[in-house]
LUMPA-726384 format. One record per residue (C-alpha): chain; residue number from 1; x, y, z. Coordinates in steps of 0.25 Angstrom, whole numbers, plus 5000, padded with zeros to 4 digits. Example, Ala and Ser with C-alpha at 12.3 -4.5 7.8 and 13.67 -1.06 7.14 Angstrom:
2
+-------+-----+------+------+------+
: kette :  nr :   c1 :   c2 :   c3 :
+-------+-----+------+------+------+
:     A :   1 : 5049 : 4982 : 5031 :
:     A :   2 : 5055 : 4996 : 5029 :
+-------+-----+------+------+------+
***
This chain:
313
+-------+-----+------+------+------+
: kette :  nr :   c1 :   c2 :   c3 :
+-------+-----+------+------+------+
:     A :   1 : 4963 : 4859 : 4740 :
:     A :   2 : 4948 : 4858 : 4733 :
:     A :   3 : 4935 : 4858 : 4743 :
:     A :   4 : 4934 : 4844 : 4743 :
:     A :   5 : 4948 : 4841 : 4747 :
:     A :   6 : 4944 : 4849 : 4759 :
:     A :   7 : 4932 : 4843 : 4762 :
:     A :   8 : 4935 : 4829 : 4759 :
:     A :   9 : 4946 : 4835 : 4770 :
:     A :  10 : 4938 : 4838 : 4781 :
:     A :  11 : 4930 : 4826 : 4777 :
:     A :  12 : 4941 : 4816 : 4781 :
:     A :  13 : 4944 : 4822 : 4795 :
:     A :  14 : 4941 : 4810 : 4806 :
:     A :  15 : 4927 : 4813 : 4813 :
:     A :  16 : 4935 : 4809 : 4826 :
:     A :  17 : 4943 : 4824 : 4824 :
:     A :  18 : 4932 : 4833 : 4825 :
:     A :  19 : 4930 : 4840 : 4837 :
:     A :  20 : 4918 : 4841 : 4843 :
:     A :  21 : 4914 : 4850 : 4852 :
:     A :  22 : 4914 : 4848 : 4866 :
:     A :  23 : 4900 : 4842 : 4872 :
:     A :  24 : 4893 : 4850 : 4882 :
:     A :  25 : 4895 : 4842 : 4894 :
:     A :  26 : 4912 : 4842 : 4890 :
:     A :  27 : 4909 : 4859 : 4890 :
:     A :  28 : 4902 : 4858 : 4904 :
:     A :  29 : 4914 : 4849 : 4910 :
:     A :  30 : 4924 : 4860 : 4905 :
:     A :  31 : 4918 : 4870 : 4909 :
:     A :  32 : 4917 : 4863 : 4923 :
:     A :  33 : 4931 : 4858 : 4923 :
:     A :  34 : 4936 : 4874 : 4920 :
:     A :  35 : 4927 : 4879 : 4930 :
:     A :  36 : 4934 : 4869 : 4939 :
:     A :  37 : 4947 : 4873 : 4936 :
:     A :  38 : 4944 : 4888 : 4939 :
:     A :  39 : 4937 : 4885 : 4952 :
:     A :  40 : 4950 : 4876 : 4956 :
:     A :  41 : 4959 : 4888 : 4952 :
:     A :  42 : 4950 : 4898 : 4959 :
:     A :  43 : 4952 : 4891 : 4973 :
:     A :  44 : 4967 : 4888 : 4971 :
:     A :  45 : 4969 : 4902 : 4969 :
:     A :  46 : 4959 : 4908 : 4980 :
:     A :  47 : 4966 : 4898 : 4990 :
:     A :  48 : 4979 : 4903 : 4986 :
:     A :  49 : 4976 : 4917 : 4987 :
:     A :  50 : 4969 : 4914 : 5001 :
:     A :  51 : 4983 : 4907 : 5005 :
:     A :  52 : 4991 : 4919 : 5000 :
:     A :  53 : 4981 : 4930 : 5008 :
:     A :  54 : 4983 : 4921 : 5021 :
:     A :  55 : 4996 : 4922 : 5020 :
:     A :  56 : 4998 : 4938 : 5016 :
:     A :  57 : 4989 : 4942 : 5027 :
:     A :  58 : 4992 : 4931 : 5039 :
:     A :  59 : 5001 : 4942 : 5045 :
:     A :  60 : 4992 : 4951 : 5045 :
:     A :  61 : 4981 : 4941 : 5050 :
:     A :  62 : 4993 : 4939 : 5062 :
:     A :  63 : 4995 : 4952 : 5067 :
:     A :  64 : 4980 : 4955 : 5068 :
:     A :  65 : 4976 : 4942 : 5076 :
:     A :  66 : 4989 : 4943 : 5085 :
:     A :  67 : 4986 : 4959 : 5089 :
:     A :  68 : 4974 : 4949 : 5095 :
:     A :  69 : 4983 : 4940 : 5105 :
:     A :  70 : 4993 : 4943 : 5116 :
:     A :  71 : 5006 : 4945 : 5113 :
:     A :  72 : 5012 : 4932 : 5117 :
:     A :  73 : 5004 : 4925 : 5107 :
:     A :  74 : 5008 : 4934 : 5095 :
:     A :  75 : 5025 : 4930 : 5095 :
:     A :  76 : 5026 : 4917 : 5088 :
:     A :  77 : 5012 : 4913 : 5085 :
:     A :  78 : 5007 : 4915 : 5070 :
:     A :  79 : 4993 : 4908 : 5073 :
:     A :  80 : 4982 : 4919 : 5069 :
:     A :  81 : 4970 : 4915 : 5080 :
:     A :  82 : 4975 : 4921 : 5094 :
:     A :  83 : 4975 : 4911 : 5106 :
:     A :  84 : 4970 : 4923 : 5113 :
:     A :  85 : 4964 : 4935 : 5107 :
:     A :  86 : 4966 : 4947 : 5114 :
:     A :  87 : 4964 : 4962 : 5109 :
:     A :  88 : 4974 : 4966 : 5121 :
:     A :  89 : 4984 : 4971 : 5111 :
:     A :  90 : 4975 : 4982 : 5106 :
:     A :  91 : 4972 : 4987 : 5119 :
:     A :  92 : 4985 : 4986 : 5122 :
:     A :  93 : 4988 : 4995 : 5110 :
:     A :  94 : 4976 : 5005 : 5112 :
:     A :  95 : 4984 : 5008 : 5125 :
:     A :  96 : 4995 : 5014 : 5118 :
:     A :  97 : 5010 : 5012 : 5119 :
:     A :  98 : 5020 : 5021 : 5127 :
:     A :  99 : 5009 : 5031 : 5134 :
:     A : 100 : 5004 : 5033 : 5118 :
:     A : 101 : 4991 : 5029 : 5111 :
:     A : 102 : 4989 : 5020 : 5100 :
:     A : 103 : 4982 : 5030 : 5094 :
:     A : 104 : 4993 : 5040 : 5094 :
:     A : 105 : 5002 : 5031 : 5087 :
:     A : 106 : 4989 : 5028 : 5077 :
:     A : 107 : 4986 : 5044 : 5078 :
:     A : 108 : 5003 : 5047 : 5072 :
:     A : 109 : 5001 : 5036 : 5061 :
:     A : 110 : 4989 : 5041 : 5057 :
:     A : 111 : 4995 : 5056 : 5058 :
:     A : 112 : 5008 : 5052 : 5047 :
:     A : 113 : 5000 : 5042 : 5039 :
:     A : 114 : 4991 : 5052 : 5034 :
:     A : 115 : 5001 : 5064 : 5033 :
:     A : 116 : 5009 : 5055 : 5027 :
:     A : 117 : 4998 : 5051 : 5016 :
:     A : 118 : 4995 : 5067 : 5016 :
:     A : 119 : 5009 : 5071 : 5011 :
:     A : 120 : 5011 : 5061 : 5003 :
:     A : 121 : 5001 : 5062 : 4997 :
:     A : 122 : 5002 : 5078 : 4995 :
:     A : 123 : 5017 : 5078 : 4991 :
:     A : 124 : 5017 : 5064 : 4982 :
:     A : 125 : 5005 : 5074 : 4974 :
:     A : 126 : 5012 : 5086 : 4972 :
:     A : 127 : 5028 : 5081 : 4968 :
:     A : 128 : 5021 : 5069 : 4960 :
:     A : 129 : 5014 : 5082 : 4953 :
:     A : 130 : 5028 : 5089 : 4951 :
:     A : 131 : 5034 : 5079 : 4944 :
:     A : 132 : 5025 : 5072 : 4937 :
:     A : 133 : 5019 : 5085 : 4930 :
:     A : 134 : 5028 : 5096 : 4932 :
:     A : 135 : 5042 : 5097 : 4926 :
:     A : 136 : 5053 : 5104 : 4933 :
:     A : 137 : 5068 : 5105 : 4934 :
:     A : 138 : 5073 : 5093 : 4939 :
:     A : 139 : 5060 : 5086 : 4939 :
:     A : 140 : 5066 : 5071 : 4933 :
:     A : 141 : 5079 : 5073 : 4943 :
:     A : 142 : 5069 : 5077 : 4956 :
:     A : 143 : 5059 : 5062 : 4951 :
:     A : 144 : 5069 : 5055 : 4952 :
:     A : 145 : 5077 : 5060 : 4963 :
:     A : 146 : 5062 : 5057 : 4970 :
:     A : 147 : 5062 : 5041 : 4963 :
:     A : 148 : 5077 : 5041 : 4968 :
:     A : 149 : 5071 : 5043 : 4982 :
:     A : 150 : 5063 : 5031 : 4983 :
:     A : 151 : 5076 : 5022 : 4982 :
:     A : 152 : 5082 : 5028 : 4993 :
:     A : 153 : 5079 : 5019 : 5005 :
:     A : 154 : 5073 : 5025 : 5019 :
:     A : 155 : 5084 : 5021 : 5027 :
:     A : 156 : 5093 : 5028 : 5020 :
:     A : 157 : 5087 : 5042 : 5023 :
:     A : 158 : 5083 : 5038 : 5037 :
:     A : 159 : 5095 : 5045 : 5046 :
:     A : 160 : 5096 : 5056 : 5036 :
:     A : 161 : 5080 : 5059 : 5038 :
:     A : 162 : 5082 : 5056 : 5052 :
:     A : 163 : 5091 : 5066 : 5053 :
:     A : 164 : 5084 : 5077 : 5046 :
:     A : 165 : 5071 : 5076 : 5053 :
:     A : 166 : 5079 : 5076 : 5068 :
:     A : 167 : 5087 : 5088 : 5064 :
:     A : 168 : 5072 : 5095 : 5059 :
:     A : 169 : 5066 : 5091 : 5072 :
:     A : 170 : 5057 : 5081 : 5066 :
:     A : 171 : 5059 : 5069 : 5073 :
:     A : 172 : 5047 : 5066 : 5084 :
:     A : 173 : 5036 : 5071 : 5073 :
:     A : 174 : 5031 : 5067 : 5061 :
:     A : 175 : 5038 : 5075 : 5051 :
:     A : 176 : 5047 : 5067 : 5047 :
:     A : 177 : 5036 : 5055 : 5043 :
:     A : 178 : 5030 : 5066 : 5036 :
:     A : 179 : 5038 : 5077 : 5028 :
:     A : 180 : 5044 : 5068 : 5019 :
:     A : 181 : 5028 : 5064 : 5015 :
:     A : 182 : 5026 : 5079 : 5011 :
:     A : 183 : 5038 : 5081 : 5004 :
:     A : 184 : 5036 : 5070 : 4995 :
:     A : 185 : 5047 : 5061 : 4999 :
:     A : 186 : 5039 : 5048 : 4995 :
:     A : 187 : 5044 : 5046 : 4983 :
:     A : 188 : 5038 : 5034 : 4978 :
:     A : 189 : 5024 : 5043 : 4980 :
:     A : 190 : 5028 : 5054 : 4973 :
:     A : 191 : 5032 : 5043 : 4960 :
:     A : 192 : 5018 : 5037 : 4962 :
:     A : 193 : 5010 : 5051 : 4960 :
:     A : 194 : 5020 : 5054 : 4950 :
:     A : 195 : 5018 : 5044 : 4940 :
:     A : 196 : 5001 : 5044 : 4943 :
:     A : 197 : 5003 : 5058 : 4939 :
:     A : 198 : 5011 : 5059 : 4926 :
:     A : 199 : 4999 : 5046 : 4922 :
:     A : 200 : 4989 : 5061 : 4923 :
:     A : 201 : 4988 : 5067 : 4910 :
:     A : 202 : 4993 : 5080 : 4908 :
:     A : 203 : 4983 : 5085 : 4901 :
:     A : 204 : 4977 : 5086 : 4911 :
:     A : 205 : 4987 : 5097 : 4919 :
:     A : 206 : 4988 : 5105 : 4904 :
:     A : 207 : 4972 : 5104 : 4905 :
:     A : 208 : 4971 : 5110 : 4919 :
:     A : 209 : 4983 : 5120 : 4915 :
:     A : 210 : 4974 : 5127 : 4904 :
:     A : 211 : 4964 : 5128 : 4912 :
:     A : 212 : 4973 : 5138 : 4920 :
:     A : 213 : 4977 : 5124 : 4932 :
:     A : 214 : 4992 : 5128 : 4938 :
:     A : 215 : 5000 : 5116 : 4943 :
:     A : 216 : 4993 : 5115 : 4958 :
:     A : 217 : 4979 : 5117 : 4951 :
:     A : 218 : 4983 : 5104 : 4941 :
:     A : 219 : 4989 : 5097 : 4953 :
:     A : 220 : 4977 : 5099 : 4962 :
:     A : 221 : 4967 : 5096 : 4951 :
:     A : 222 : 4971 : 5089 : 4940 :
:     A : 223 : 4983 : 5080 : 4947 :
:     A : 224 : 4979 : 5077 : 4960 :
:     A : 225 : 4966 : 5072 : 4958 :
:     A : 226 : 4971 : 5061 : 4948 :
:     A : 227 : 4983 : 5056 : 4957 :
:     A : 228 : 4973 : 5052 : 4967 :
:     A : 229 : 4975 : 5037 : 4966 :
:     A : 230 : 4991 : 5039 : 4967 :
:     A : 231 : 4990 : 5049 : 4978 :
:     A : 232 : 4980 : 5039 : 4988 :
:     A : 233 : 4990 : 5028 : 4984 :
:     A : 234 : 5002 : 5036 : 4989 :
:     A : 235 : 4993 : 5040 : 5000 :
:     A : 236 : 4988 : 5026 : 5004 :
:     A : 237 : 5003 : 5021 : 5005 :
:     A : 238 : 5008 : 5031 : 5011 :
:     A : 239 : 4999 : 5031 : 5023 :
:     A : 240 : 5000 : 5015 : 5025 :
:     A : 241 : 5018 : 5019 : 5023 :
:     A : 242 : 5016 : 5030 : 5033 :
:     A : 243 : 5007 : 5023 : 5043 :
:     A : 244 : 5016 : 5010 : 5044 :
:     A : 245 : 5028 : 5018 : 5045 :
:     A : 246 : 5037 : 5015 : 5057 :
:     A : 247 : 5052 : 5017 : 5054 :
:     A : 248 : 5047 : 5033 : 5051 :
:     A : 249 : 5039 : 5034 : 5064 :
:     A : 250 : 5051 : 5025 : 5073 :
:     A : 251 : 5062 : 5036 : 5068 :
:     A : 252 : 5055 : 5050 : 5069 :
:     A : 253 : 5046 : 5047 : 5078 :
:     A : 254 : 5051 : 5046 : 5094 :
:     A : 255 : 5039 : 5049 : 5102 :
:     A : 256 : 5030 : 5039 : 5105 :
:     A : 257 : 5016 : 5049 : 5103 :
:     A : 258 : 5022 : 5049 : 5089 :
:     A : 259 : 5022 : 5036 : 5086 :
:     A : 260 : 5014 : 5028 : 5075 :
:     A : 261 : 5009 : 5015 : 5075 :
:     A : 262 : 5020 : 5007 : 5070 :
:     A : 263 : 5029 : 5014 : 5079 :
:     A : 264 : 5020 : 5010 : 5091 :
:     A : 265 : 5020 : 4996 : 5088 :
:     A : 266 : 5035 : 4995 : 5090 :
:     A : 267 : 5031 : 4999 : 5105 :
:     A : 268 : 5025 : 4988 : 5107 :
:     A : 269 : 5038 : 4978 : 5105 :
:     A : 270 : 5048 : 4979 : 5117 :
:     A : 271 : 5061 : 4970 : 5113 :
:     A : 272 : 5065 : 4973 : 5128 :
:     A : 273 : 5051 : 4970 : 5134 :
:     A : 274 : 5039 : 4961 : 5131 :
:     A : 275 : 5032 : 4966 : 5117 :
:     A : 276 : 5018 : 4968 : 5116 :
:     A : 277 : 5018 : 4960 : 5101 :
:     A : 278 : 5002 : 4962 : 5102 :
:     A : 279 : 5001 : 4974 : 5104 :
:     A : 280 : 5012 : 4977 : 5092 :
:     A : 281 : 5003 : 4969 : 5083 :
:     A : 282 : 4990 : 4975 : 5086 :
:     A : 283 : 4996 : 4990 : 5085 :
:     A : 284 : 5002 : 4984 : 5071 :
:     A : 285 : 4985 : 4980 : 5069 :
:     A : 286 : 4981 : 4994 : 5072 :
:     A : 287 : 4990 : 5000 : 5066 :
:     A : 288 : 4985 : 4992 : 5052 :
:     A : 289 : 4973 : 4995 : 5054 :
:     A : 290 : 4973 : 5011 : 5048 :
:     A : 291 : 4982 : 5004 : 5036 :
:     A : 292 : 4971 : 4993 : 5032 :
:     A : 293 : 4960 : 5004 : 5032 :
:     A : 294 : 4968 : 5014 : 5025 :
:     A : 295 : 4971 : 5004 : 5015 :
:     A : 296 : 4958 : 4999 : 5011 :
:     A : 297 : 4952 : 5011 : 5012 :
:     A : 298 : 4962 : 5016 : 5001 :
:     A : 299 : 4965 : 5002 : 4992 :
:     A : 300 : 4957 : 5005 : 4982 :
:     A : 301 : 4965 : 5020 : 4980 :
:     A : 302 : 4977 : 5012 : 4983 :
:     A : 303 : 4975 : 5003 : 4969 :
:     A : 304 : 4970 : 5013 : 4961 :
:     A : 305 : 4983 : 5021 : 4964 :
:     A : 306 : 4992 : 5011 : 4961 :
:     A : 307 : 4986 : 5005 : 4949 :
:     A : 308 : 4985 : 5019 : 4942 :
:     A : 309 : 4997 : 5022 : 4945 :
:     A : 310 : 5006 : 5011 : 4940 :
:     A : 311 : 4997 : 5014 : 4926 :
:     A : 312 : 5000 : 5028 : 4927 :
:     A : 313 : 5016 : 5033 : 4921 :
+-------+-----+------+------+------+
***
């Protein structure tokens, strides 16, 4: 086609099919009407998520304003405000249950919450080193004998642990909450530290080795320092499980000075007798109390440990 076939073309093309740009004042009221929109969406979403937030943390919001009101008023009434506010529960549960303090009970959860923490923290550590840089005879069979434990229900071991412990003459102390903590019998600990540590390059162990490092020297220098974030998030679970632990505690532990917080509360609830539902509530208050601090103190440790180690393999 010749140029002025082309141009006698564009020529002949209706005035009323050219587009024009937009006019300044159509370009404000697009903008305006987008920004609408966004500010529309905005709300709906915030409202919702408000909605959502009320309704995950209502129970909560319950238990602390009814450990404020008799317990008369706490059985069958969801309303949030007390009729009649009352912090007798607390001194009710500052005087202690059964001749024993409060702070016994608090003392005992403290006492297996951190050991608990300490030795799985310690023995998660040093089999996680094992299998994940070591090699040994029967190092695939004894991984995943240890992965095979974690589908093996607690119930199940129950009578046979029981039994054990009574004939060792463990019952009444709190060696059999414990000793399973530092022999690394948590399982799904051990798996975390695993895989966080075979995500550590291992140049790093050939680099220590040359310059003379044996295997406790690498672990202790090289290793432990960079499994920090896995270490505090097996730490931070482990003391909130440990803390609120009651089925442990209500088998091996028979003497009420032994007791731990969740234990105590049962105390409070009688099925023969009248229960003291607010005192229950406010010992279940303070005994959230040391988890909430422990918590947001650690969150920040807490993500950091998770998210590397789901990108660690």
């Amino acid at each position: 086609m010749s140029t002025s076939g082309i141009q006698d073309g564009v020529a002949n093309v209706p005035p009323e099919q050219s587009v024009a740009p937009p006019s300044r004042e159509d370009s404000i009221r697009l903008r305006k009407q987008a920004k609408q929109r966004s500010r529309v969406g905005s709300i709906v979403y915030h409202v919702v998520m408000l909605i959502m937030v009320a309704i995950v943390l209502y129970p909560a919001l319950w238990m602390v304003m009814s450990s404020l009101r008799p317990s008369s008023e706490i059985v069958g009434n969801v309303s949030l405000i007390p009729r009649q506010g009352t912090i007798r529960n607390y001194i009710t549960i500052m005087d202690g249950i059964g001749g024993v303090s409060t702070w016994t009970f608090f003392a005992n959860s403290m006492i297996l919450a951190v050991l608990s923490v300490v030795g799985v923290v310690l023995s998660s550590a040093v089999t996680a080193y094992a299998f994940a840089r070591l090699r040994f005879k029967g190092h695939g069979l004894w991984f995943g004998i240890m992965i095979g434990t974690m589908l093996l229900p607690f119930h199940v071991v129950i009578i046979p642990q029981y039994i054990l412990f009574n004939t060792l003459g463990m019952i009444n102390t709190f060696w059999p909450l414990l000793l399973g903590k530092f022999l690394a019998a948590e399982a799904f600990f051990v798996f975390l530290v695993v895989q966080f540590m075979r995500g550590i390059p291992k140049e790093l162990d050939e680099a220590a080795s040359i310059d003379g490092a044996g295997h406790f020297r690498v672990f202790a220098t090289v290793i432990l320092p960079l499994t920090r974030p896995a270490l505090l998030t097996a730490g931070i679970f482990t003391f909130i499980n440990a803390w609120n632990d009651f089925l442990g505690p209500l088998l091996y532990l028979k003497r009420p000075d032994l007791y731990t917080l969740p234990v105590a509360m049962r105390l409070f609830v009688d099925q023969t007798t009248t229960s003291d539902y607010g005192a229950q509530i406010a010992m279940a208050v303070f005994a959230l109390i040391p988890v909430l601090i422990f918590f947001f103190i650690f969150q920040r440790y807490l993500v950091e440990g998770v998210s590397t180690s789901g990108l660690k393999g």
